[in-house]
TORKOL-4160 file (C-alpha; in steps of 0.2 Angstrom, whole numbers, padded with zeros to 4 digits, m for minus):
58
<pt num="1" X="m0027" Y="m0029" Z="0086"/>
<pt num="2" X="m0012" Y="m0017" Z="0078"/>
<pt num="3" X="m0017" Y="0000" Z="0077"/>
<pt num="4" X="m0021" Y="0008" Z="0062"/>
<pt num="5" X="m0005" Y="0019" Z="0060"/>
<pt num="6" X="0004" Y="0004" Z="0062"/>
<pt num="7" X="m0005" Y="m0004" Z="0049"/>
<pt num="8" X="m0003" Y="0009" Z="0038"/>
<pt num="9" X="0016" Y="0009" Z="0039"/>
<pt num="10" X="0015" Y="m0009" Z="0035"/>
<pt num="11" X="0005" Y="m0005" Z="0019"/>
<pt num="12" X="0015" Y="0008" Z="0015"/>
<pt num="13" X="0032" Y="m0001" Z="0017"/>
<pt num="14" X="0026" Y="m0015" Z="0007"/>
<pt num="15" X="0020" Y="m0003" Z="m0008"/>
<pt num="16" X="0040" Y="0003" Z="m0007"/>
<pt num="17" X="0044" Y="m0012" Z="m0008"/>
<pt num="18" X="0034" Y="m0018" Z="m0022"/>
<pt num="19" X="0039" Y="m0001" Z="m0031"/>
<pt num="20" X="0057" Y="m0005" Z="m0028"/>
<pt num="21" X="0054" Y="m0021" Z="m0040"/>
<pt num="22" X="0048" Y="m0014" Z="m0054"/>
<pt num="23" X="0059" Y="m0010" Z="m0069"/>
<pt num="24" X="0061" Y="0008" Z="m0072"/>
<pt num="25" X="0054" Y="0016" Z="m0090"/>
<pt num="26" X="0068" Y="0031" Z="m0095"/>
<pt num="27" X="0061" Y="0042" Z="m0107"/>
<pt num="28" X="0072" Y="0052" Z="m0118"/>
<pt num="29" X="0065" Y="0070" Z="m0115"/>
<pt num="30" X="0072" Y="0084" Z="m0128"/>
<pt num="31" X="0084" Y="0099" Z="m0121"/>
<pt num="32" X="0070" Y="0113" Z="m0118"/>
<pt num="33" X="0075" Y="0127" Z="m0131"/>
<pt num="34" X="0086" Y="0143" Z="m0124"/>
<pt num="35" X="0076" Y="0157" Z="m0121"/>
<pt num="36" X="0076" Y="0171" Z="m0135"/>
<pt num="37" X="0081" Y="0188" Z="m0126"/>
<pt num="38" X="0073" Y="0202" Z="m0135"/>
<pt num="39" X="0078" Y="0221" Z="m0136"/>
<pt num="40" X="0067" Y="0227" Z="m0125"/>
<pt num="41" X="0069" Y="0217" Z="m0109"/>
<pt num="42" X="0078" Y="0228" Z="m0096"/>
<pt num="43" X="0093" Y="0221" Z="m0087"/>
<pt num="44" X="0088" Y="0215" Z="m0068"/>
<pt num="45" X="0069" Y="0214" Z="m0072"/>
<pt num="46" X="0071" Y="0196" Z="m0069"/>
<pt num="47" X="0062" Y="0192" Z="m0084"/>
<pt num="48" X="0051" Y="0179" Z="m0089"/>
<pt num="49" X="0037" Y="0182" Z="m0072"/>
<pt num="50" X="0021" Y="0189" Z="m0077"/>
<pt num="51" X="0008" Y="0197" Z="m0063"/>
<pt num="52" X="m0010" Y="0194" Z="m0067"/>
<pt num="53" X="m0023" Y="0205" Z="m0057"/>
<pt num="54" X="m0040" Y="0200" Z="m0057"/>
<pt num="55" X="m0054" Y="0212" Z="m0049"/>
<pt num="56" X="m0068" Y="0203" Z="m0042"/>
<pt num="57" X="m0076" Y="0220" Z="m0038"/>
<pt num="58" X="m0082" Y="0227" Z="m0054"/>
């Protein structure tokens, strides 16, 4: 009797393998638009993060 890993790995090969055969679908996926820099944004803030702060205490 193989241990399970063992039997696992063979599963697991055999699904890459498998995969392997299949034709691959490419998609054309549009160029994301530049992003519009505005006045007001400082130089060096990094721009584009956000910190949300939720408080569960109230």
């Amino acid at each position: 009797m193989l241990d399970a890993f063992i039997i696992e790995e063979i599963k697991r090969q055999e699904r890459e393998r498998a995969a392997d055969d299949r034709p691959v679908v490419q998609l054309p996926v549009p160029e994301p638009p530049a992003p519009a820099h505005h006045d007001d944004d400082r130089p060096g803030d990094g721009g584009g993060g956000g910190v949300v702060i939720i408080d569960y205490a109230g």
